[in-house]
TORKOL-4160 file (C-alpha; in steps of 0.2 Angstrom, whole numbers, padded with zeros to 4 digits, m for minus):
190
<pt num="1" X="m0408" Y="m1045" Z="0559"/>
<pt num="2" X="m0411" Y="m1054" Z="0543"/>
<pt num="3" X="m0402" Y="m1047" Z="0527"/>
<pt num="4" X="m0404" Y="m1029" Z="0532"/>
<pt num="5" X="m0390" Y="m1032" Z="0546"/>
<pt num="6" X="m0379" Y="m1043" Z="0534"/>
<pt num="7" X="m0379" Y="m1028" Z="0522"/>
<pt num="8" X="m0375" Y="m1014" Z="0535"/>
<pt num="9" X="m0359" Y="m1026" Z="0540"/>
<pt num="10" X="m0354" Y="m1030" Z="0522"/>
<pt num="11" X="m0354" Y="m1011" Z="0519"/>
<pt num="12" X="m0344" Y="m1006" Z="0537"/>
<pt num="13" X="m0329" Y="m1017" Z="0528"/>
<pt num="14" X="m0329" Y="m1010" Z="0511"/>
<pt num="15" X="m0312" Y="m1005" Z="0504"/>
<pt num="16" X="m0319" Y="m0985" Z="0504"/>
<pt num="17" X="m0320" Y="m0988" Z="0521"/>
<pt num="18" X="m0303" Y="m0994" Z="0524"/>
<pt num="19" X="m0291" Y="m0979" Z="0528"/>
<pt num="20" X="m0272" Y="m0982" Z="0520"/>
<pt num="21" X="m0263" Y="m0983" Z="0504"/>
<pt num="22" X="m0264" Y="m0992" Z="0491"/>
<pt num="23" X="m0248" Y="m1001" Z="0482"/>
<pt num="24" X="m0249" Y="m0990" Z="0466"/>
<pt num="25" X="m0247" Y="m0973" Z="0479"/>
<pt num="26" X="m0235" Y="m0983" Z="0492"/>
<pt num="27" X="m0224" Y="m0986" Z="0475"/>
<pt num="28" X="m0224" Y="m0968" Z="0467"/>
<pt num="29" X="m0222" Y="m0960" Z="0484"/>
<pt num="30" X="m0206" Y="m0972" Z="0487"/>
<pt num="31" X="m0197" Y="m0969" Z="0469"/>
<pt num="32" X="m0199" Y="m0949" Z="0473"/>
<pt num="33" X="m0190" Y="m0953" Z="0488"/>
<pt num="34" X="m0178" Y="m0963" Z="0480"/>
<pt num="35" X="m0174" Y="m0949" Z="0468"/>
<pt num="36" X="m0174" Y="m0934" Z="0477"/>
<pt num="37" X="m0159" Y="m0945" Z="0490"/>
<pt num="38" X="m0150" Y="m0948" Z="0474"/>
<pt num="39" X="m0151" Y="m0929" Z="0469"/>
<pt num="40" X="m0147" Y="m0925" Z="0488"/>
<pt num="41" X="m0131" Y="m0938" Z="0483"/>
<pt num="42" X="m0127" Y="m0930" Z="0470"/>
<pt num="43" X="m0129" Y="m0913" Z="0477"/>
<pt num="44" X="m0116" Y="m0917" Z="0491"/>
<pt num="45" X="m0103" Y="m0925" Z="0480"/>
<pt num="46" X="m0101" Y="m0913" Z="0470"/>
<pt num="47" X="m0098" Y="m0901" Z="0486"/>
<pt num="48" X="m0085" Y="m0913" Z="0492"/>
<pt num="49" X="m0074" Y="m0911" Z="0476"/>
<pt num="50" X="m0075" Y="m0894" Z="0477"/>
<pt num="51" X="m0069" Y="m0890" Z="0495"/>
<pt num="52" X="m0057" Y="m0903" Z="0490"/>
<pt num="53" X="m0050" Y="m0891" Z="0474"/>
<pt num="54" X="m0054" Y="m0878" Z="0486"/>
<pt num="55" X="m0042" Y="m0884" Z="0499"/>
<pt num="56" X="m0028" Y="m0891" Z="0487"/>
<pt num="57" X="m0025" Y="m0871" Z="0478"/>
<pt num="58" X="m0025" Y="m0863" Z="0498"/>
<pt num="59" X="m0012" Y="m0875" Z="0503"/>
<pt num="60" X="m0001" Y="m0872" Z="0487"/>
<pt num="61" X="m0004" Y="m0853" Z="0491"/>
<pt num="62" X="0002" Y="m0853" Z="0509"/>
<pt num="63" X="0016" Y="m0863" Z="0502"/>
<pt num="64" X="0020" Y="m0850" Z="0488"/>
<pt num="65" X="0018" Y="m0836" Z="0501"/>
<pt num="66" X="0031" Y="m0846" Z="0513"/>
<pt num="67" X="0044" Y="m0849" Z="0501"/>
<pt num="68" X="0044" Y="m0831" Z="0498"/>
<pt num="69" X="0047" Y="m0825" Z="0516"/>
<pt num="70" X="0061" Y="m0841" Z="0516"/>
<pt num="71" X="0068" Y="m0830" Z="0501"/>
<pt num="72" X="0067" Y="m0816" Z="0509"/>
<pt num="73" X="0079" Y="m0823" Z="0528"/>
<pt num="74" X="0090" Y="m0833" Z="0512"/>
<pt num="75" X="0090" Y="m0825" Z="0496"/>
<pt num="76" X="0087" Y="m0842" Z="0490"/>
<pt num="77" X="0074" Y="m0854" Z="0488"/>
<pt num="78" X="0075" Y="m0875" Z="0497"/>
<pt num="79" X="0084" Y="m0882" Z="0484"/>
<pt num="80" X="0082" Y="m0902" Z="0487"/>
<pt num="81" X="0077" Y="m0910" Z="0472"/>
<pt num="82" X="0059" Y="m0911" Z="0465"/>
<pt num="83" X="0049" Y="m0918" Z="0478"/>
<pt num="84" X="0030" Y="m0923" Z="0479"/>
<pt num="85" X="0017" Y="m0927" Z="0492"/>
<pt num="86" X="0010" Y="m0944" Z="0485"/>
<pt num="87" X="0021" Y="m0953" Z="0497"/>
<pt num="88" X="0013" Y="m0944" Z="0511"/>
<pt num="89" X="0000" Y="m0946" Z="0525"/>
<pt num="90" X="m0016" Y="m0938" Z="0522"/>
<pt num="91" X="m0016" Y="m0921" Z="0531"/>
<pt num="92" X="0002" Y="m0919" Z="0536"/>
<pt num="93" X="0019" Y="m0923" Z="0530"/>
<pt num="94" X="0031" Y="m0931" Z="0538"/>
<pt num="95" X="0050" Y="m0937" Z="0539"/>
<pt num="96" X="0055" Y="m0945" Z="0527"/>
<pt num="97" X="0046" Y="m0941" Z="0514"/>
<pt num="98" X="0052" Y="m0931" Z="0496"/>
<pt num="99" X="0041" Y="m0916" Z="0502"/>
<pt num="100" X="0041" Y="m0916" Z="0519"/>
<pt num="101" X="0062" Y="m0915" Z="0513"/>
<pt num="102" X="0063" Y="m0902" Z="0502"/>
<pt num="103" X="0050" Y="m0891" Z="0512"/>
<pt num="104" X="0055" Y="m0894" Z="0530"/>
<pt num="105" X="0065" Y="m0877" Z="0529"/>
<pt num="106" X="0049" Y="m0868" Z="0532"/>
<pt num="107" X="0041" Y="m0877" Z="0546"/>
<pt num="108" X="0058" Y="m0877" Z="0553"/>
<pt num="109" X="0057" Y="m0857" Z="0553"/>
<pt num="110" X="0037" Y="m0855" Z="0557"/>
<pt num="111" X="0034" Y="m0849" Z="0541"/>
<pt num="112" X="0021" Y="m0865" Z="0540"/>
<pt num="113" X="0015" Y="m0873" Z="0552"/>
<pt num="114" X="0016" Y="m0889" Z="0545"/>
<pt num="115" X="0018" Y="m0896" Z="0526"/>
<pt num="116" X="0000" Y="m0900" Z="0519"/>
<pt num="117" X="m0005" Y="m0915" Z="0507"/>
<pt num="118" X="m0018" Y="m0916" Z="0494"/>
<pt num="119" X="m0033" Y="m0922" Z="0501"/>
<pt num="120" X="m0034" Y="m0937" Z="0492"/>
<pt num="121" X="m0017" Y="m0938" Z="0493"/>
<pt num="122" X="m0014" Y="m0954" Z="0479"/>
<pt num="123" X="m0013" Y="m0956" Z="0461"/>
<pt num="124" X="m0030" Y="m0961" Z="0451"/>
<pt num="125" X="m0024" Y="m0969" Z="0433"/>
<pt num="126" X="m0014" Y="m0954" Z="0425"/>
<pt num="127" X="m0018" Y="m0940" Z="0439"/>
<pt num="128" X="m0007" Y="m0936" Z="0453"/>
<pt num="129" X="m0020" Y="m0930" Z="0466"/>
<pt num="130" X="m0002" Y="m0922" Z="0475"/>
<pt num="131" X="0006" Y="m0909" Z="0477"/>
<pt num="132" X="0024" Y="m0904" Z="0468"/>
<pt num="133" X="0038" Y="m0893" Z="0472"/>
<pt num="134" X="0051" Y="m0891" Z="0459"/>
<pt num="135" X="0065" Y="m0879" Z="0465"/>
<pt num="136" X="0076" Y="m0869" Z="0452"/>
<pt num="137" X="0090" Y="m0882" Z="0449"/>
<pt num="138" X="0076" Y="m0895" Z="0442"/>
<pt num="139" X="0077" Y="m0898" Z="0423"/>
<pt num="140" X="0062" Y="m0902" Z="0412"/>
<pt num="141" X="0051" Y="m0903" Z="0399"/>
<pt num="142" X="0034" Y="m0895" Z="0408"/>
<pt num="143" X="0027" Y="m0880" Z="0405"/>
<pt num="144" X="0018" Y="m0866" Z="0411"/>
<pt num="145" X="0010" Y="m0851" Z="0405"/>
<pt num="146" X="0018" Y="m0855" Z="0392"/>
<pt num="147" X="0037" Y="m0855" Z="0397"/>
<pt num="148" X="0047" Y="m0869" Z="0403"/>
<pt num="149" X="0045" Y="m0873" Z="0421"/>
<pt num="150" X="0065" Y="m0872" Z="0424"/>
<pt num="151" X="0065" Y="m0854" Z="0419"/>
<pt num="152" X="0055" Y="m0850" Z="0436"/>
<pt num="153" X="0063" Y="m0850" Z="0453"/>
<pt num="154" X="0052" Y="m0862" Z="0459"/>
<pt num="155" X="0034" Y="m0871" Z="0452"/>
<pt num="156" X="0019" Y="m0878" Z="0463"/>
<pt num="157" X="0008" Y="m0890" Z="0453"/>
<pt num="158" X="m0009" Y="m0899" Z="0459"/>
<pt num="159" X="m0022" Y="m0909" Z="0450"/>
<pt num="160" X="m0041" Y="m0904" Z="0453"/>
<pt num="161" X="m0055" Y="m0915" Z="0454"/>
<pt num="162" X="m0067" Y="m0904" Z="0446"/>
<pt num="163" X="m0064" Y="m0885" Z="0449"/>
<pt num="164" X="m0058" Y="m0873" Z="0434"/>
<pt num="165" X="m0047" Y="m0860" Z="0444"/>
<pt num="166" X="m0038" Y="m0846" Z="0435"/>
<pt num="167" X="m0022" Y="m0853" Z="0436"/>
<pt num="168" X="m0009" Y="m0856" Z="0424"/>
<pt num="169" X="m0011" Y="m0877" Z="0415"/>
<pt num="170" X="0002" Y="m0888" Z="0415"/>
<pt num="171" X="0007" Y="m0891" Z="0396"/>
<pt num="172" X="0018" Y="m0901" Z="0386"/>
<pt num="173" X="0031" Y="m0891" Z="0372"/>
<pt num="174" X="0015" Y="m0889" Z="0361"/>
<pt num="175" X="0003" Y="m0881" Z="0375"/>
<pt num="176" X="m0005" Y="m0899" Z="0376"/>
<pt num="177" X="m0013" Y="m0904" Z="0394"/>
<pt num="178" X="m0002" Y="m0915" Z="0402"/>
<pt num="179" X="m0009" Y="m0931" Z="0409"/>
<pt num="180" X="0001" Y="m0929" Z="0428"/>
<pt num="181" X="m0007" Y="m0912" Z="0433"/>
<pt num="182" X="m0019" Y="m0898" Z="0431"/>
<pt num="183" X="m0012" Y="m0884" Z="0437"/>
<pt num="184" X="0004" Y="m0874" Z="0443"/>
<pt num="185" X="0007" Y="m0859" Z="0455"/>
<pt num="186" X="0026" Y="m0852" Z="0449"/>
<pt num="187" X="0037" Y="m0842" Z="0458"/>
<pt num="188" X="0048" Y="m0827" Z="0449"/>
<pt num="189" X="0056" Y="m0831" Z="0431"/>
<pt num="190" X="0074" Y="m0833" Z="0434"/>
């Protein structure tokens, strides 16, 4: 064999004829990987926050379209103080609780099948990610639309995660943001 059969080995193992990657590709191909998960991360955050914000204005609807058919059996709205949702399990309220309180009326009747909760249900720094039900006798200082929030029958108010919804704001005296909640859903002026 001599030199000839060394060479022909020597040439079968050559790196050209090893099949594979290399580090440099193994590294690119893992950090577009890395990126496009994050993207995909991102992506589905992002639809999270908006089924939540989604879910908090149908549940404050199907409230405000209850309490009108409870005004409609009563000539009245519930009139329990100011109640709030912070208090109450995720998903459904229950006894004992401010919300579940002053809205029990309506389940009672059928005109909900149960009292719903924010989704996140809790309070992050100076956002109430709950749900509020002022009734007519309730004093304050809010505002909505521009007009105090006592001057309606009843107000809804809700804080969105990221959602711009064509609601009225919640403001201050001077039309400022308040720092509690987003958004209201009102009732009649009184």
């Amino acid at each position: 064999m001599g030199r000839k059969g060394e060479r022909e080995k020597k040439n079968k193992n050559s790196p050209k004829d090893i099949l594979g990657f290399t580090l440099i590709e193994l590294l690119v191909i893992i950090s577009i990987i890395g990126l496009l998960s994050s993207a995909a991360v991102f992506a589905l955050n992002n639809a999270r926050i908006k089924a939540r914000d989604a879910k908090r204005a149908a549940d404050l609807k199907q409230v405000q379209k209850a309490l009108e058919l409870y005004f409609d059996n009563h000539n009245a709205y519930p009139t329990l103080g100011t109640s709030w949702s912070c208090s109450c399990p995720t998903g459904n309220c229950i006894s004992g609780h401010t919300w579940y309180t002053a809205l029990k009326p309506l389940v009672d009747e059928g005109l909900l099948p149960f009292l719903p909760s924010d989704p996140v249900n809790e309070i992050r720094g100076s956002e109430y990610y709950c749900y509020e039900y002022s009734p007519p006798t309730f004093t304050s200082s809010w505002y909505c639309n521009g007009i105090r929030r006592t001057d309606y029958e009843y107000a809804l108010f809700f804080s969105a995660e990221g959602g711009d919804f064509d609601l009225p704001r919640v403001t201050d005296s001077s039309g400022n943001p308040l720092a509690y909640y987003d958004y209201c859903i009102l009732g009649p002026l009184k």
